[in-house]
C-alpha positions in Angstrom: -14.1 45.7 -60.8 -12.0 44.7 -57.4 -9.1 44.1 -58.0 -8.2 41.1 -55.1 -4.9 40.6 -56.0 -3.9 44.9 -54.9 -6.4 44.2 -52.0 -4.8 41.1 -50.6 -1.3 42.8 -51.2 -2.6 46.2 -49.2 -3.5 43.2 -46.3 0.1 42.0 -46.3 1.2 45.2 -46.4 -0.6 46.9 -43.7 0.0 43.7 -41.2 4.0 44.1 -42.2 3.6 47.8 -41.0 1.6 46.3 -37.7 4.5 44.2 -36.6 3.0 40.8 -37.7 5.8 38.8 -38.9 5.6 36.5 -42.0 5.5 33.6 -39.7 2.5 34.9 -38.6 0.2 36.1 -41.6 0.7 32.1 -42.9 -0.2 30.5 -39.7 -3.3 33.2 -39.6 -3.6 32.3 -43.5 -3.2 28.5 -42.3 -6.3 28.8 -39.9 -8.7 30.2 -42.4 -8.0 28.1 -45.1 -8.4 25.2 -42.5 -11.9 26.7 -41.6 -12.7 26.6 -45.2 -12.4 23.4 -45.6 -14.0 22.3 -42.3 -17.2 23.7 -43.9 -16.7 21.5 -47.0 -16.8 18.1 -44.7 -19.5 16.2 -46.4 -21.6 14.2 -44.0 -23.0 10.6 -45.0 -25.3 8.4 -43.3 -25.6 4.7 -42.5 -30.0 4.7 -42.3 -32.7 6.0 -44.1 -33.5 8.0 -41.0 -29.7 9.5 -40.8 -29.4 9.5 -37.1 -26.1 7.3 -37.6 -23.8 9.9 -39.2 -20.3 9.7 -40.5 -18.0 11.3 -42.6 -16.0 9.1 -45.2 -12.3 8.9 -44.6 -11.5 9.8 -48.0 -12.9 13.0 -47.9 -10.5 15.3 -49.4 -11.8 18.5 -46.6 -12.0 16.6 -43.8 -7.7 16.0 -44.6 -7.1 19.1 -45.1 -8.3 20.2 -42.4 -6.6 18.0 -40.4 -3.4 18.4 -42.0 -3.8 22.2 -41.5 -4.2 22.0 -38.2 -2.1 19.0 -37.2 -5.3 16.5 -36.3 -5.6 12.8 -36.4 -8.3 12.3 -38.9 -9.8 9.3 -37.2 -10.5 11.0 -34.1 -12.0 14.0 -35.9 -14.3 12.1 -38.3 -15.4 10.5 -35.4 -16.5 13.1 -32.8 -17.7 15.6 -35.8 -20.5 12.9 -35.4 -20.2 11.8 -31.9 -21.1 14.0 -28.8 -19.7 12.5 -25.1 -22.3 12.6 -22.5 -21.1 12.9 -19.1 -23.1 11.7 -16.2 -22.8 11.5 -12.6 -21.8 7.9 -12.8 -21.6 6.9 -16.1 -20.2 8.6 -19.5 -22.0 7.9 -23.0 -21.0 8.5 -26.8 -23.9 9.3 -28.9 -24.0 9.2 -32.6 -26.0 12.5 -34.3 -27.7 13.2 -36.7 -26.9 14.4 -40.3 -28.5 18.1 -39.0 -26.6 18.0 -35.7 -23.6 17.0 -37.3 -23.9 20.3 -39.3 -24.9 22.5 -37.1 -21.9 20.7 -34.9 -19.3 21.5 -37.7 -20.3 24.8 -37.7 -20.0 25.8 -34.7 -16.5 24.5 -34.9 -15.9 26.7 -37.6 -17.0 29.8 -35.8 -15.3 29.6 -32.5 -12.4 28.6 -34.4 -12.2 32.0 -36.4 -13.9 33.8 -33.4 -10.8 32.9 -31.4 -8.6 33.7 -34.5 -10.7 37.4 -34.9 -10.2 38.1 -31.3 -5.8 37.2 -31.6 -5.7 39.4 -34.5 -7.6 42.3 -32.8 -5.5 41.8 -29.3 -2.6 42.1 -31.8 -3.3 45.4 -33.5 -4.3 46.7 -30.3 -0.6 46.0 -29.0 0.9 46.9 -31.8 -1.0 50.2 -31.7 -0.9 51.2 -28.1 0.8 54.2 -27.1 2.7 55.1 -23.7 1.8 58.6 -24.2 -1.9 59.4 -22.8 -3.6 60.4 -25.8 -7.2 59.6 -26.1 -7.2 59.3 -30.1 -8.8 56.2 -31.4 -10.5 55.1 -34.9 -13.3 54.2 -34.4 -15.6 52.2 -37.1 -19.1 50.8 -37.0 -22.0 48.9 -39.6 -25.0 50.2 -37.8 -26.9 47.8 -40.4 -25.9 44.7 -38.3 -26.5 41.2 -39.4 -27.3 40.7 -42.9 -29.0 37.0 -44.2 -29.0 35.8 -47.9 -30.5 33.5 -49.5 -27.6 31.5 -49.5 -24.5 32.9 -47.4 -20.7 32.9 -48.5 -17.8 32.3 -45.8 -16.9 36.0 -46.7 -20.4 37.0 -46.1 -20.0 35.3 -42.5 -17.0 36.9 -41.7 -18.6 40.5 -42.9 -20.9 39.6 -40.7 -19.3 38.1 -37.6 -17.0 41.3 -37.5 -19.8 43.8 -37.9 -21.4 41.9 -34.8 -18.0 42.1 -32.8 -17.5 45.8 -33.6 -21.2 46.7 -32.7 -20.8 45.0 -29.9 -17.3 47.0 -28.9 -19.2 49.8 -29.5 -22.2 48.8 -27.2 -19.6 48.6 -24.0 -17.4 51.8 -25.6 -20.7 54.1 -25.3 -22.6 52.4 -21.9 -19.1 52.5 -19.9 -19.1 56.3 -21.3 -22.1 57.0 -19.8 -21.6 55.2 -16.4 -18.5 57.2 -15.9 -20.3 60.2 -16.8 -22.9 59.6 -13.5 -20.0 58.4 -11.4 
């Protein structure tokens, strides 16, 4: 029984009352949907062994994501299965594999909402700050940490990565806490 449409309205609402203008909910709105479909990128090999990797121009993520985001496709399709190896003297482009290429992608997709997650904390925290010296905070933390499925959902990664961020908040919160303490 959730009811996502009054939830996703509460969201609006409560970033209005934050300060974050409408501008801003669509580009934030912009950047996860472009992060969903980053993980949709379908991979395709040229060899039985998949070691040569590529992902086919058509695919309908893959322009998305670049249209999103304001990519040239070419470029992307190619170094989502190309890494750049830098030498003292000499610089080499290597082709990965179907696995790499994955785990490659992925990666992409975390620091991408990683860096989004820590722009929308920074912002409630500016939006929240006080000149007055109160100590007052809200705090919140998922003691239960990382959870693993079967199969895991975006929104069970993002349930996840948060948890892990707040934990670790708290972590530096309570040991700074007790330095001070002995200081």
């Amino acid at each position: 029984g959730a009811d996502d449409t009054a939830d996703f309205e509460r969201v609006l609402t409560a970033f209005t009352t934050l300060g974050f203008s409408d501008f801003f909910q669509m580009e934030m709105f912009r950047i996860i949907a472009s992060i969903l479909h980053l993980g949709n990128i379908n991979f395709k090999s040229n060899d039985r062994d998949g070691e040569r990797t590529y992902v086919n121009s058509n695919d309908e993520h893959l322009h998305r994501f670049c249209e999103l985001l304001g990519l040239e496709q070419n470029q992307l399709a190619f170094w989502l299965c190309h890494r750049k190896l830098v030498t003292l003297n000499e610089t080499y482009i290597k082709s990965m594999t179907m696995r790499q290429a994955s785990c490659s992608r992925d990666a992409l997709a975390k620091h991408i909402y990683g860096q989004l997650f820590n722009w929308i904390v920074n912002q409630i925290n500016k939006a929240l700050r006080s000149s007055s010296k109160l100590h007052a905070f809200i705090g919140l933390l998922d003691i239960y940490g990382f959870e693993t499925f079967e199969r895991n959902s975006f929104e069970q990664f993002c349930i996840n990565y948060a948890n892990e961020k707040l934990q670790q908040q708290f972590n530096l919160h309570v040991f700074k806490l007790e330095q001070e303490e002995y200081l």
